[in-house]
Structure formats: structure tokens, C-alpha cells
Backbone as a printed PyTorch tensor [residue, N CA C, xyz], in Angstrom:
tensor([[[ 19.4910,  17.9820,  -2.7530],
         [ 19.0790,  16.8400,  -1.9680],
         [ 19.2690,  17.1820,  -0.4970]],

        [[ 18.3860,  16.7740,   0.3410],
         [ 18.7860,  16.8860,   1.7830],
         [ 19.5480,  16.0890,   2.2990]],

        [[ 20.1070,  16.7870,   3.3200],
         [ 21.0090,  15.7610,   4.2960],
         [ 20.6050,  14.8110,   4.4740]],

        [[ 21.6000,  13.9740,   4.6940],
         [ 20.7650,  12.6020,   5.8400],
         [ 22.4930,  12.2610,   6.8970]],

        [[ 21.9380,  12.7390,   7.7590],
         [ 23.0680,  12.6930,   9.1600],
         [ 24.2810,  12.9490,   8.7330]],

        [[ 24.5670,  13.7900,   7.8160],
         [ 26.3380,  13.9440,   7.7580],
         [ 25.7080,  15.0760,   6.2340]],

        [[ 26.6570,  14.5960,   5.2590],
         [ 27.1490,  15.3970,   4.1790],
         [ 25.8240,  16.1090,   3.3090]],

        [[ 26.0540,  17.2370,   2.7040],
         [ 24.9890,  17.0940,   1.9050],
         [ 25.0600,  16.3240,   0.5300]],

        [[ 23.6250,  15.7020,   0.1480],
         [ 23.9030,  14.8200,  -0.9780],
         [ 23.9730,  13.2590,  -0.6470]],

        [[ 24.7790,  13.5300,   0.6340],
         [ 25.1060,  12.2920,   0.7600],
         [ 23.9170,  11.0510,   1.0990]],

        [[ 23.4540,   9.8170,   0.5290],
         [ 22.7720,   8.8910,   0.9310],
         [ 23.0120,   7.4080,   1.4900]],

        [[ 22.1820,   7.3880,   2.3140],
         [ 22.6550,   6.2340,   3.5400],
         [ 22.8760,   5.1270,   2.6380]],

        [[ 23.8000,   4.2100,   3.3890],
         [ 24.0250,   3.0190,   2.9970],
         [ 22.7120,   2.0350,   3.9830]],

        [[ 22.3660,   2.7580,   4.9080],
         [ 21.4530,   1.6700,   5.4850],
         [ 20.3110,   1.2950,   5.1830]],

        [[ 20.1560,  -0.0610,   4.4000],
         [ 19.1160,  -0.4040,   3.8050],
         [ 17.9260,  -0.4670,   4.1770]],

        [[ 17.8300,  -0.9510,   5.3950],
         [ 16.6870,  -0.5140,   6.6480],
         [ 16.0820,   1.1010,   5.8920]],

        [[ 16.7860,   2.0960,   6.0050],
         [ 16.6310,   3.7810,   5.8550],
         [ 15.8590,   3.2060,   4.6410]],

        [[ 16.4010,   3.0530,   3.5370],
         [ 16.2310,   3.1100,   2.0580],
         [ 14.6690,   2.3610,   1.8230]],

        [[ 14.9780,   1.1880,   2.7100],
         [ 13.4610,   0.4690,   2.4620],
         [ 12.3190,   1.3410,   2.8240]],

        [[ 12.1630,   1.8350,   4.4310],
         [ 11.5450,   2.7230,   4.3280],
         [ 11.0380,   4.0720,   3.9670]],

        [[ 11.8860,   4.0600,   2.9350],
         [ 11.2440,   5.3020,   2.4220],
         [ 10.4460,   4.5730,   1.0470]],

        [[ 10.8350,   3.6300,   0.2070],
         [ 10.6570,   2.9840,  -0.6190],
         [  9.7610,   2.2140,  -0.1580]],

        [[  8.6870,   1.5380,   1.4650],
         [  7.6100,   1.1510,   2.0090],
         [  6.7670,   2.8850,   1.4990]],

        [[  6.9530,   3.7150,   2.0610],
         [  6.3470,   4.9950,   2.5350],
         [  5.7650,   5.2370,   1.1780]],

        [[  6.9270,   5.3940,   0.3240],
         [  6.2160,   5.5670,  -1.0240],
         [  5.2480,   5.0820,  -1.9000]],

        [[  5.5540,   3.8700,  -1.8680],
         [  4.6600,   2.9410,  -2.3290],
         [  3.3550,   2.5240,  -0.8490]],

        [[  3.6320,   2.7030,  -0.4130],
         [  2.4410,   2.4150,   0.9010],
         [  1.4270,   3.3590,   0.6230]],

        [[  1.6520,   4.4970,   0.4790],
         [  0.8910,   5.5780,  -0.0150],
         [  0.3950,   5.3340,  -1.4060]],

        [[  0.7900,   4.7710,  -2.3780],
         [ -0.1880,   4.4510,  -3.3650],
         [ -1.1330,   3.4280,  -2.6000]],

        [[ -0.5410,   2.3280,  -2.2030],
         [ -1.0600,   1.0980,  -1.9930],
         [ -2.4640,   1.4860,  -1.1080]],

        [[ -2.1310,   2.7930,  -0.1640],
         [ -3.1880,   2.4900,   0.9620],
         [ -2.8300,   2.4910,   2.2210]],

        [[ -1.7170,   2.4980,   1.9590],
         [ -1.3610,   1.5030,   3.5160],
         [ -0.8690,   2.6440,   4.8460]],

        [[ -0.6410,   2.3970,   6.2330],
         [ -0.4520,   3.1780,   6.8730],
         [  0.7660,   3.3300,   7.6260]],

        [[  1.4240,   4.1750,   7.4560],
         [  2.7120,   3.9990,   8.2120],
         [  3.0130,   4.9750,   9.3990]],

        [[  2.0470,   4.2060,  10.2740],
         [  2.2730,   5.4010,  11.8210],
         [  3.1340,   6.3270,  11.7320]],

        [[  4.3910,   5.0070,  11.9210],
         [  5.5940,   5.6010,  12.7620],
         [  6.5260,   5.5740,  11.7270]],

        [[  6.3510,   5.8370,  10.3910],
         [  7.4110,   6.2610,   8.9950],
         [  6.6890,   7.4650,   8.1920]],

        [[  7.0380,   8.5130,   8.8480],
         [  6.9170,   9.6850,   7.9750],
         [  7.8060,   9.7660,   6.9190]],

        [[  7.7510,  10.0800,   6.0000],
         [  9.0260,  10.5860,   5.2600],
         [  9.1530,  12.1860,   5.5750]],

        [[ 10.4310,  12.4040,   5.7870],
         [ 11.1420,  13.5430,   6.1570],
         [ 11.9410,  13.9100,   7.6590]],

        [[ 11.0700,  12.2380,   8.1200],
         [ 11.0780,  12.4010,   9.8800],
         [ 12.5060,  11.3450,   9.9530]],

        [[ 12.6290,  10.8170,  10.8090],
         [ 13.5920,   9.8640,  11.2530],
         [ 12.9670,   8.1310,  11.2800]],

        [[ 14.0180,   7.6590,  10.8820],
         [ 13.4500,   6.0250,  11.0360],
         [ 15.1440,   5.0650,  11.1330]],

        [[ 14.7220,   4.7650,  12.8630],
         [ 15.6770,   3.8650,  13.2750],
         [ 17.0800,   4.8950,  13.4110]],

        [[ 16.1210,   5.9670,  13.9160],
         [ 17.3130,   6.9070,  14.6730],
         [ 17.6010,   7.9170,  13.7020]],

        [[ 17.6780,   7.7210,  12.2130],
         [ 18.5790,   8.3300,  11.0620],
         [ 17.4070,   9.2940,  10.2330]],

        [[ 18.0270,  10.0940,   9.9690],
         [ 16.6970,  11.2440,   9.2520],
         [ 16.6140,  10.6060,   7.9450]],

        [[ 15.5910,  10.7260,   7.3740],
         [ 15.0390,  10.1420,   5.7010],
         [ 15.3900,  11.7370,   4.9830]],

        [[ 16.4800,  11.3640,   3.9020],
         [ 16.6960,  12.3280,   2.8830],
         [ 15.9030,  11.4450,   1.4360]],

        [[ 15.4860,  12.7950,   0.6320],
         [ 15.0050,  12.9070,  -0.1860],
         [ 15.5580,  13.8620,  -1.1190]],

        [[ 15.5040,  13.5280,  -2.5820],
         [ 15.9140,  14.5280,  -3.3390],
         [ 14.7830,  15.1320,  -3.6310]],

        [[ 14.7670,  16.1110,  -4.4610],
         [ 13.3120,  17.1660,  -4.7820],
         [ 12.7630,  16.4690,  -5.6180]],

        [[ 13.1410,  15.7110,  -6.4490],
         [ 11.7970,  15.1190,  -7.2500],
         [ 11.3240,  13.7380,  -6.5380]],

        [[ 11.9510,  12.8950,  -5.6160],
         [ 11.4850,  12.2320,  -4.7500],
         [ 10.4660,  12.4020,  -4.0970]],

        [[ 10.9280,  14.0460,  -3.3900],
         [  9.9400,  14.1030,  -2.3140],
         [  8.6820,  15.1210,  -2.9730]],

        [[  8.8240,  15.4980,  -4.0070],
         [  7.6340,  15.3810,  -5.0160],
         [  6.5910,  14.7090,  -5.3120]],

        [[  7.1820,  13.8850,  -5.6110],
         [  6.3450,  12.4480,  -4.9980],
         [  5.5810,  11.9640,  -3.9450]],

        [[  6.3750,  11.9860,  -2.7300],
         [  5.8580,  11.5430,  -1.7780],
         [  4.8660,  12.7330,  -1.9280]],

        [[  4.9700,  13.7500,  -1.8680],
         [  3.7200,  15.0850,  -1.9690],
         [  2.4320,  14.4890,  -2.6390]],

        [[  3.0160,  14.2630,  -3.6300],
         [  1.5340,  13.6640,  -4.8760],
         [  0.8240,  12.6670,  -3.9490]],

        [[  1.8040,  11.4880,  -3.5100],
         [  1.4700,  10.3430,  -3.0960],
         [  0.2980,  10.8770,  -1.4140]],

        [[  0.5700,  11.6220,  -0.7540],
         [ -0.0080,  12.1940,   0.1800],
         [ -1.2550,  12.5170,  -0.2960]],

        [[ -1.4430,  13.1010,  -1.5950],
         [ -2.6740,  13.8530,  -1.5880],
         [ -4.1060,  13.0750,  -1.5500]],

        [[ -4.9670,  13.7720,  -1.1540],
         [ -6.2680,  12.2590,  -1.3320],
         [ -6.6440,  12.2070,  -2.7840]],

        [[ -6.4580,  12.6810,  -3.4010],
         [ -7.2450,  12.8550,  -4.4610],
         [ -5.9870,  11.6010,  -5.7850]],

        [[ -5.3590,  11.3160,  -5.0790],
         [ -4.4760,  10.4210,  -5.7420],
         [ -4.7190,   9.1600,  -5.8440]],

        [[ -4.5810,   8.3500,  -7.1880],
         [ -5.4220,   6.8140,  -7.4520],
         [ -4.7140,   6.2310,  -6.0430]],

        [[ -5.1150,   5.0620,  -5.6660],
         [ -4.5830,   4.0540,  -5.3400],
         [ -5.2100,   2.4900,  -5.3540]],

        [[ -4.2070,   1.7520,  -5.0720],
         [ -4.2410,  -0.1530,  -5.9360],
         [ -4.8880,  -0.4590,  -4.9710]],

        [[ -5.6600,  -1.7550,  -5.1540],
         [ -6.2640,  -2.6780,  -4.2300],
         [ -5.8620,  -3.8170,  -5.4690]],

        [[ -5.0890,  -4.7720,  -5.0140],
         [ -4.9120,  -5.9320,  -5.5660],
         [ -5.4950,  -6.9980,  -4.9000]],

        [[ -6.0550,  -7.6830,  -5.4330],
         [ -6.1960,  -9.0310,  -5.4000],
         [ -5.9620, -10.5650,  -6.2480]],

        [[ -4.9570, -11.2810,  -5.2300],
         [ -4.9930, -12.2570,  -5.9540],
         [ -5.8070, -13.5710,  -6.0550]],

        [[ -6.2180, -13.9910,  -6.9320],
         [ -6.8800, -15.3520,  -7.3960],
         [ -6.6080, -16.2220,  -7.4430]],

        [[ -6.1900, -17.3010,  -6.5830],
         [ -6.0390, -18.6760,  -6.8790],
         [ -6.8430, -19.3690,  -7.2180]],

        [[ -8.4090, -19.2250,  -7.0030],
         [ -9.5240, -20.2000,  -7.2630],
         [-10.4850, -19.8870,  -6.8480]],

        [[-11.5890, -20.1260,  -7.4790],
         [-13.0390, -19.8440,  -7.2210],
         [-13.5160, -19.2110,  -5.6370]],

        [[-12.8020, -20.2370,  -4.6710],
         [-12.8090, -19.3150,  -2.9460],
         [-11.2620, -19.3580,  -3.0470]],

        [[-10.0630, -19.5220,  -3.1290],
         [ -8.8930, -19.1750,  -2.8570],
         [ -8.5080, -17.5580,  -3.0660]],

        [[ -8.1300, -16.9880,  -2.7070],
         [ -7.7990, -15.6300,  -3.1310],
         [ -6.9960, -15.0400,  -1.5440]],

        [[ -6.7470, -13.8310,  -1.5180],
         [ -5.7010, -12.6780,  -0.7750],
         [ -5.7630, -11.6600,  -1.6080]],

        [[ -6.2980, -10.8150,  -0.4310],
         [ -5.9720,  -9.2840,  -1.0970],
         [ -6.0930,  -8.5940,  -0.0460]],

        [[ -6.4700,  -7.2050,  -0.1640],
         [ -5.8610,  -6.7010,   1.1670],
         [ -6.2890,  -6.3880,   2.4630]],

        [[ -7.5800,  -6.9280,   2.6760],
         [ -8.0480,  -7.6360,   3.8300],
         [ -7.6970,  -8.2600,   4.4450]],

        [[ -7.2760,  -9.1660,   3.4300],
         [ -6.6850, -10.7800,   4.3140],
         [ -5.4330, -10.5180,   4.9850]],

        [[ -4.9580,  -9.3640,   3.9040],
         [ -3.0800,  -9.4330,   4.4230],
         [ -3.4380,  -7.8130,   5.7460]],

        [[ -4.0510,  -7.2950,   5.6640],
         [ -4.5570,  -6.4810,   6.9590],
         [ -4.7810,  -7.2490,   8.0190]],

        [[ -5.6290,  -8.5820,   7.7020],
         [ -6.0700,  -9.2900,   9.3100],
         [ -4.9420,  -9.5730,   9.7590]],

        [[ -4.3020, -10.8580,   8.5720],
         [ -2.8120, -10.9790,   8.6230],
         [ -1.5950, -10.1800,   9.6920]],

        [[ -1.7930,  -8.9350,   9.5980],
         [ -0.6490,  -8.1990,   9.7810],
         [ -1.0180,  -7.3060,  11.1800]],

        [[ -2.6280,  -7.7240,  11.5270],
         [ -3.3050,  -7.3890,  12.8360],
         [ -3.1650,  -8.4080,  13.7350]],

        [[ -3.1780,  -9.6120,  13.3120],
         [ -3.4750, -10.5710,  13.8250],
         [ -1.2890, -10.7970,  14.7250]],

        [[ -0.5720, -10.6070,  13.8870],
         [  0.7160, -10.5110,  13.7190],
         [  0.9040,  -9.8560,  15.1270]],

        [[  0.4080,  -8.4500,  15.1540],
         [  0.7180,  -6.9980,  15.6950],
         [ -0.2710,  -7.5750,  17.6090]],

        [[ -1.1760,  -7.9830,  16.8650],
         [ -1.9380,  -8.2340,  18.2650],
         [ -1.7380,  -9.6400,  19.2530]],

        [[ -1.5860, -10.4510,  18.7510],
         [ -1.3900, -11.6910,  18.8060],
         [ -3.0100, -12.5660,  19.3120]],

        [[ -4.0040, -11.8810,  18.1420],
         [ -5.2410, -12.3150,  18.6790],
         [ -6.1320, -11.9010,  17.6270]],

        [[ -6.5570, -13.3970,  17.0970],
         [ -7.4900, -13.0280,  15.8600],
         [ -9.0390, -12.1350,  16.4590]],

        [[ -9.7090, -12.4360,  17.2640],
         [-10.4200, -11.0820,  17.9500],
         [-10.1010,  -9.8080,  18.2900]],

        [[ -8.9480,  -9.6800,  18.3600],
         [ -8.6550,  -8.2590,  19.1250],
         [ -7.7560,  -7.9500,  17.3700]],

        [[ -7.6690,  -8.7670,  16.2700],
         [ -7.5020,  -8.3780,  15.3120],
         [ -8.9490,  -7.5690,  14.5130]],

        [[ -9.9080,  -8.8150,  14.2680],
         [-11.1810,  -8.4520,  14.0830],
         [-11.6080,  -7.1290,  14.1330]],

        [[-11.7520,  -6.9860,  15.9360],
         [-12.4440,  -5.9780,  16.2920],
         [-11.9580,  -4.0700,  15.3280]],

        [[-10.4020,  -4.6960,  15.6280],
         [ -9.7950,  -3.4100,  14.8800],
         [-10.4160,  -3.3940,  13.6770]],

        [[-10.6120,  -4.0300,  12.7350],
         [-11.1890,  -3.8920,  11.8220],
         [-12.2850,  -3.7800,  11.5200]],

        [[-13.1210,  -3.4170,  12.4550],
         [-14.9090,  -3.6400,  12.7920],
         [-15.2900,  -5.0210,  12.1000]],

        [[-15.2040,  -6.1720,  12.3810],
         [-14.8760,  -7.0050,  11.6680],
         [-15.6120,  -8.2710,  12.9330]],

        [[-16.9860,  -8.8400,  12.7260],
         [-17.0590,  -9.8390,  13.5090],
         [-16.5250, -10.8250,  14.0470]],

        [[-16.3840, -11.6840,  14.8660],
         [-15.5440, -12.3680,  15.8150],
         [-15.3300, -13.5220,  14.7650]],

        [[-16.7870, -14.2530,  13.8650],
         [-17.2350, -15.0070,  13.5470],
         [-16.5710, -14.9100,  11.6940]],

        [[-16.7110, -13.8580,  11.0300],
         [-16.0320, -13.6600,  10.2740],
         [-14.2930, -13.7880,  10.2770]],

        [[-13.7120, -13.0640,  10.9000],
         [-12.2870, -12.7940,  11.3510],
         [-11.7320, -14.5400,  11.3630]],

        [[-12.5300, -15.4480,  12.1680],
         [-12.4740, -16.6280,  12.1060],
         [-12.6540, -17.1900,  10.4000]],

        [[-13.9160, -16.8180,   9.7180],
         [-13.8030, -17.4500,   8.8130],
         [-12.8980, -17.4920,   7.6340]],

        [[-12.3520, -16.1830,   7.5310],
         [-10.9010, -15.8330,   6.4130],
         [ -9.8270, -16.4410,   6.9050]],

        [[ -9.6320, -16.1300,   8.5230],
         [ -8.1620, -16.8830,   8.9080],
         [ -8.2470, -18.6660,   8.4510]],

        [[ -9.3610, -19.2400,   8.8190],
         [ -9.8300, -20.8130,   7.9720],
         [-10.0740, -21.0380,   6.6700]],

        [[-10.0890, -20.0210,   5.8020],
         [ -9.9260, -20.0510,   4.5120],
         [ -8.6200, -19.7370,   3.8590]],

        [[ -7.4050, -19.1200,   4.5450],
         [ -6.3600, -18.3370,   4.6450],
         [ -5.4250, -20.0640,   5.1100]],

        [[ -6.1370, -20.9890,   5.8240],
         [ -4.9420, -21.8710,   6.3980],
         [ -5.3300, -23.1130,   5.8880]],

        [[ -6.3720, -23.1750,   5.2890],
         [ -6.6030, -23.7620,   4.1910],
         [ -6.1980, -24.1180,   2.6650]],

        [[ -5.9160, -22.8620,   2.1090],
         [ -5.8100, -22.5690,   1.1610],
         [ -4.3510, -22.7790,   0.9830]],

        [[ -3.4260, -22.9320,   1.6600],
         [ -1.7780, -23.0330,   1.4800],
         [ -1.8270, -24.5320,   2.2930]],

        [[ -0.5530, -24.5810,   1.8700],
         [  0.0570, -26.3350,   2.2300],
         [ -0.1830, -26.5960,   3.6790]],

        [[  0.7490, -25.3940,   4.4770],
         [  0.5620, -25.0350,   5.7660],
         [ -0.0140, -24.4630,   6.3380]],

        [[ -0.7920, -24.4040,   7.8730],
         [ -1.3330, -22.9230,   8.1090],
         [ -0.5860, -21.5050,   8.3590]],

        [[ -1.2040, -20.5900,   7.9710],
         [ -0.5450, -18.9650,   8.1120],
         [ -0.6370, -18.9620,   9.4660]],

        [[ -1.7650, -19.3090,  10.1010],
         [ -2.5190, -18.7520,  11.6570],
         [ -2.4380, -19.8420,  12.8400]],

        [[ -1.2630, -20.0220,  13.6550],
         [ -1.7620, -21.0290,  14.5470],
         [ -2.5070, -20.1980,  15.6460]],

        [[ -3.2460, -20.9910,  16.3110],
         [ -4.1090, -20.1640,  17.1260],
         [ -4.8030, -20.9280,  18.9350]],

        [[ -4.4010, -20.8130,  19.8120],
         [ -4.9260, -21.5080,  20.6800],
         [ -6.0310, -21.2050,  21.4130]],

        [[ -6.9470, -22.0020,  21.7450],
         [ -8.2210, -22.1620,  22.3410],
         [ -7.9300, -20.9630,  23.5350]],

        [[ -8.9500, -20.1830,  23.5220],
         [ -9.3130, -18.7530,  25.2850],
         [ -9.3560, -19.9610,  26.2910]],

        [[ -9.7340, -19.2550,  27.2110],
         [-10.1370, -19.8110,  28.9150],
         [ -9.3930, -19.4850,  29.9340]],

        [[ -9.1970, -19.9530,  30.9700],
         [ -8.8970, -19.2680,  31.8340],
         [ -7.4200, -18.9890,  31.6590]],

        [[ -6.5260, -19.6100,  30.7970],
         [ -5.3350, -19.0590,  30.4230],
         [ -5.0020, -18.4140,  29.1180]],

        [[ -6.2790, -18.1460,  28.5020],
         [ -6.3310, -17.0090,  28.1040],
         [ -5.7010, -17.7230,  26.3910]],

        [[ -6.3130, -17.4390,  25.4090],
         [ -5.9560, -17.4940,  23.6750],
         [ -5.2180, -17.2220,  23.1760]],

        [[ -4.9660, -17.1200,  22.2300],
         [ -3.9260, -16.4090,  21.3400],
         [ -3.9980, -16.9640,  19.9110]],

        [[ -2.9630, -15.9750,  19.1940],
         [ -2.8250, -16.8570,  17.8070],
         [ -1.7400, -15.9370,  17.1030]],

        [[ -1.1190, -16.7830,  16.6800],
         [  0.5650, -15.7510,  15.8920],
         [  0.6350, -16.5430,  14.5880]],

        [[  1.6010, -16.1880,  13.2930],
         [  1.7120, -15.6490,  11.9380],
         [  2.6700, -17.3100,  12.2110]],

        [[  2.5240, -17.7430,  11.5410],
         [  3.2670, -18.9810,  11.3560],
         [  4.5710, -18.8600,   9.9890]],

        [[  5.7820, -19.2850,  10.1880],
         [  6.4170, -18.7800,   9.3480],
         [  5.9320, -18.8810,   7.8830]],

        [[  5.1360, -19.5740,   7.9190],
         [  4.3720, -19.6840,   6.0110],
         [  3.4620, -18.3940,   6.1300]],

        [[  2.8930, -18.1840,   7.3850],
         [  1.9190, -17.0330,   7.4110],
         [  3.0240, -15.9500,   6.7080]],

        [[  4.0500, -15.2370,   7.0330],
         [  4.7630, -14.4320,   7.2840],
         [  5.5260, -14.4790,   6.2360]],

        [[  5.6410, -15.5050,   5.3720],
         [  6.0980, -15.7150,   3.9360],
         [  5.1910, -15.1240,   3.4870]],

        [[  4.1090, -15.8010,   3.1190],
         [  2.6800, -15.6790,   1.9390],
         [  2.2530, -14.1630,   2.2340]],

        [[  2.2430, -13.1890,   3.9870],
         [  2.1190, -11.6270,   3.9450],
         [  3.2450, -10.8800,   3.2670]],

        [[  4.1070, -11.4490,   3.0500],
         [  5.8770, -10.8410,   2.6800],
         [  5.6640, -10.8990,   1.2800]],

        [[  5.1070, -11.8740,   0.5860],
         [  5.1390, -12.1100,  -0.6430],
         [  4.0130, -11.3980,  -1.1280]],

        [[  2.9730, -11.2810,  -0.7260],
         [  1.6900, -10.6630,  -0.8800],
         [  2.1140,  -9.1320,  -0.9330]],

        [[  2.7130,  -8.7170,   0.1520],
         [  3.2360,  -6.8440,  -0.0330],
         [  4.1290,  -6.5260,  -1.0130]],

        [[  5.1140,  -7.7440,  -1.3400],
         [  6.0480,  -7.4610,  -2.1770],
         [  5.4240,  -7.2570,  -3.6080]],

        [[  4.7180,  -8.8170,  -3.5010],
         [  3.9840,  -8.0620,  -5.0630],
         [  3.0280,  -7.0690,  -5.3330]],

        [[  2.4420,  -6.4440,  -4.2020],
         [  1.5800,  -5.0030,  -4.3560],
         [  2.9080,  -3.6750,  -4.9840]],

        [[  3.7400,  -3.6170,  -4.1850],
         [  4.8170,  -3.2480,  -4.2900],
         [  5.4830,  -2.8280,  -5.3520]],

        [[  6.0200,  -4.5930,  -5.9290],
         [  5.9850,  -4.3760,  -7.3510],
         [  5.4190,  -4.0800,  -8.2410]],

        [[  3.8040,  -3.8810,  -8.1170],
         [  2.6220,  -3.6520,  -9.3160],
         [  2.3230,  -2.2730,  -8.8330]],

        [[  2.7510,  -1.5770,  -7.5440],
         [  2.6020,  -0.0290,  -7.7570],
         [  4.0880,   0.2750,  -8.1120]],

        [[  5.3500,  -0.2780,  -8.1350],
         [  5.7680,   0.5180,  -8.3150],
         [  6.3280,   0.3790, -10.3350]],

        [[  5.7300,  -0.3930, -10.6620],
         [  5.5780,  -0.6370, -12.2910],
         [  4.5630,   0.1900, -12.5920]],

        [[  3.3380,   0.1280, -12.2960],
         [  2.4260,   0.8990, -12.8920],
         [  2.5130,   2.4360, -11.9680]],

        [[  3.5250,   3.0040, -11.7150],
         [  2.9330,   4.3770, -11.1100],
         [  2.7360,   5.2850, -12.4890]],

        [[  3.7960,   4.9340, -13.1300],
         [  3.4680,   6.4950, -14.7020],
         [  2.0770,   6.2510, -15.2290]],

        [[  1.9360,   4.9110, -15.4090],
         [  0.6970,   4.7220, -16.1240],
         [ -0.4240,   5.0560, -15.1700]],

        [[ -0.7190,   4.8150, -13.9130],
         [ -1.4430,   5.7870, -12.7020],
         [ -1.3540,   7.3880, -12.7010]],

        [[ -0.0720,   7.7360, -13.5140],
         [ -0.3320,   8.9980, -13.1480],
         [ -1.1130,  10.0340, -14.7540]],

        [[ -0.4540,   9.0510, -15.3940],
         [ -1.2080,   9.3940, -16.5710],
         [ -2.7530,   9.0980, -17.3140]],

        [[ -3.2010,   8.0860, -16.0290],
         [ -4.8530,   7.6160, -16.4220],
         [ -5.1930,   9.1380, -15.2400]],

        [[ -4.5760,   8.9740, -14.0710],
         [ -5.1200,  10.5060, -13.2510],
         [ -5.1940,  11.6160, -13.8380]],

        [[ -4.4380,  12.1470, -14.7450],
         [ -3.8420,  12.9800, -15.8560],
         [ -4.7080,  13.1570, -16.5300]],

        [[ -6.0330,  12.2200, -16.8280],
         [ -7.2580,  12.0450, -18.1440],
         [ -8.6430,  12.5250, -17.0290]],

        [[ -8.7050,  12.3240, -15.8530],
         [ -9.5710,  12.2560, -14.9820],
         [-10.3900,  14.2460, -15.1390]],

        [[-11.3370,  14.2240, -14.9800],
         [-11.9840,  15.0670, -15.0480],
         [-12.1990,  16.0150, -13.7140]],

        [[-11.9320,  17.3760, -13.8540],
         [-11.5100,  17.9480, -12.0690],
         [-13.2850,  17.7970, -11.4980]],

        [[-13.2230,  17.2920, -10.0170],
         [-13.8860,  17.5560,  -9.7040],
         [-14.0040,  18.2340,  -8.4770]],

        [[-15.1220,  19.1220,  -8.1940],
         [-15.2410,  20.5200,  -7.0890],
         [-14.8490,  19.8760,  -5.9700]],

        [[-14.3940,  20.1960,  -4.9110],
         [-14.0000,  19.6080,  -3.5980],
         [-15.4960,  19.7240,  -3.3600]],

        [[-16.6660,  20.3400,  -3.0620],
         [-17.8260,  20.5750,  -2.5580],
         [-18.8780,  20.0950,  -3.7560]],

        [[-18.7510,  18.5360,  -3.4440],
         [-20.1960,  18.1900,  -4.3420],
         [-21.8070,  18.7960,  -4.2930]]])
């Protein structure tokens, strides 16, 4: 096992450390992108240790040619979240601007609007409060239900990659090779 800031073997007590490597891993099935969490690199100062069949993993999990989940959930005929919504969600969060969320996503002004209104709709509360542009200028931030319902939404991707990874690796396992050069 590699170090992590002191002994060999030894593994952090800091849960912060632990989560992210356990985001990284599963983010990489999921899809997802983690700028600034490499595994092997440092996060929140402290180096990420891995044992060898861990970081085995993360190897597999790197490769492109590896399945990954798109979940979606269903509440109702238009109710649903999946990982669009929790992307605008988590743009919208990062930017503090459902347009300048949008755009990141090549994603019309007019659309971007219509999920966040189907998104604050669809729950008791809204996810998205959002104030009118003009000369002092718009905005819009994650409302603590927003920031629940994205928390709960990753967690259960989370949990459904990290239940189904054997069975992912063993439907990949059946998959037929194909040439890098179609």
C-alpha cells in the first residue's frame, strides 16, 4: 500500500481524504469529472494512498472503454432527475447563474430555464431561487432543498455504481473486442 503522509500502510483517518477517493472512484464509473481530485495526487493538502488492488481499479475505471451509469429517476410522467438536471444543478451551484450555467452546457438560455421550472416544481420547495438581470445584474443559487435533492441524487448514483460494479464488470467481461480503428 502507499504512503499517505507518514507510515507505510498507514490510512488516513480524514474522512474528507477517504470520501474523495471513494467520489473519484465511483465518479469515474458514473461519468463524472473531478478537475481537481486525481487519485494519487493530493486532496486538501494530504496525498491519496491506495492499495494495489484499489488503484487497479481506479486504472480500469480511467479507461474509456469502461461501462458507465446514467441513472435516471422517475417520479412521473414529466417529474424525473437524472444527470442533466443534477449537472445544471451543480453548474448553476458553481456559477451562481442559470445562463452562464446553460451556456456551459451548450444548453439554450430558454431551455436551462425550462428544467430549472420543472426541477422547482416538481418538489415541495424550490431547488433554484433565482433573481430577475438588469442593471444590478441576476443571479440564482441552490436552495437548501436544491442541495438536498443534488446530495441525494449523487448519493444514490453512488450507491447503484457502487452495488452494481462486479455485475458491470462481468456484463463488460461478455462484450465483444472491438478494433480501436473502426
Amino acid at each position: 500500500m502507499r504512503s499517505v503522509g507518514g507510515a507505510p500502510g498507514h490510512l488516513p483517518k480524514n474522512t474528507d481524504c477517504l470520501q474523495a477517493v471513494r467520489e473519484a472512484l465511483l465518479g469515474s464509473l458514473l461519468g463524472h469529472d473531478f478537475e481537481d481530485r486525481e487519485i494519487g495526487e493530493r486532496h486538501h493538502g494530504m496525498p491519496l494512498a491506495l492499495s494495489r488492488p484499489a488503484q487497479d481499479t481506479v486504472d480500469m475505471l480511467h479507461d474509456t472503454h469502461h461501462p458507465r451509469l446514467r441513472i435516471r429517476i422517475i417520479f412521473g410522467e414529466t417529474e424525473m432527475i437524472g444527470p442533466g438536471k443534477a449537472e445544471l444543478l451543480e453548474r448553476i451551484d458553481r456559477t451562481g447563474s442559470i445562463a452562464a450555467a446553460g451556456r456551459e452546457m451548450s444548453m439554450s438560455y430558454k431551455r436551462a430555464w425550462q428544467l430549472i421550472s420543472t426541477l422547482n416544481a416538481m418538489f415541495r420547495e424550490p431547488l433554484v431561487d433565482s433573481t430577475r438581470g438588469g442593471a444590478g445584474g441576476g443571479g440564482a443559487v441552490l436552495t437548501d432543498t436544491g442541495r438536498t435533492v443534488l446530495d441525494l441524487y449523487r448519493a444514490f448514483e453512488a450507491d447503484a455504481a457502487e452495488a452494481g460494479l462486479r455485475r458491470l464488470g462481468a456484463l463488460q467481461s461478455l462484450l465483444r473486442d472491438i478494433p480501436e480503428q473502426k
